[in-house]
C-alpha positions in Angstrom: -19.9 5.6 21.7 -20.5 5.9 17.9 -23.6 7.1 16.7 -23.4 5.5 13.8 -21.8 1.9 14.5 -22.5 1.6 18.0 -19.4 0.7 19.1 -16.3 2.9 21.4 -13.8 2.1 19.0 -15.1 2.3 15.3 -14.3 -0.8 13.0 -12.6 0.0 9.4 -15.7 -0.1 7.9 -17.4 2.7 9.9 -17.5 6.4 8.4 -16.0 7.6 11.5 -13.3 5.2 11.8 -10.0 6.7 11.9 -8.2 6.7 8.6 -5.8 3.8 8.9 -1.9 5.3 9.5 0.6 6.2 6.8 3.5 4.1 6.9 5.5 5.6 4.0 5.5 5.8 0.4 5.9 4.0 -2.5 9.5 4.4 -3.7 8.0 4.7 -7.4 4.9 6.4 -7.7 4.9 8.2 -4.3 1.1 6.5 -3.0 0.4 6.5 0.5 1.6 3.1 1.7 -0.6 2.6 4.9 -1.0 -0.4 7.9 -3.9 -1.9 6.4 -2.8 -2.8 2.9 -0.2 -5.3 1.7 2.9 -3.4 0.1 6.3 -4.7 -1.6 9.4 -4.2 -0.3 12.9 -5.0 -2.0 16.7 -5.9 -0.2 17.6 -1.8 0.3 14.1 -1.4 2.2 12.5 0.3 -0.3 8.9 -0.3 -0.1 6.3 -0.3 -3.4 2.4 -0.1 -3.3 2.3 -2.5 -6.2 4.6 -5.4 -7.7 4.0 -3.6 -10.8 6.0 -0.3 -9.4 8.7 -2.0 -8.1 9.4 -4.1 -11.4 9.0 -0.3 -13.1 11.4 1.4 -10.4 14.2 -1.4 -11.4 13.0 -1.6 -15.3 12.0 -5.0 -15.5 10.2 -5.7 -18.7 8.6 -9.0 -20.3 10.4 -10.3 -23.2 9.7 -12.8 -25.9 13.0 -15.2 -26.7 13.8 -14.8 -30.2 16.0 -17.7 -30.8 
């Protein structure tokens, strides 16, 4: 039992929780992409910590028409 939380198994929010397991990296940037956080993924299964890295990794930019 946890000395700190009082529990067997330590919620997320305990300091002696175990860190939460890696599940790859972002195909951009290279983050830690773990179990417990949301994460991008594309149609060649690669996977991106933020929309903003996989609209990088594929060079998509915001335009203004000039017409």
């Amino acid at each position: 039992m946890c000395k700190i939380c009082k529990c067997s198994a330590c919620p997320a929010t305990c300091p002696n929780a175990d860190p939460p397991k890696v599940i790859g990296h972002c195909s951009q940037c290279g983050c830690k992409l773990t179990a417990d956080e949301t994460f991008f993924e594309d149609s060649e299964s690669n996977a991106f910590c933020t929309k903003s890295c996989a609209l990088e990794h594929y060079g998509v930019e915001e335009a203004e028409f000039n017409g």
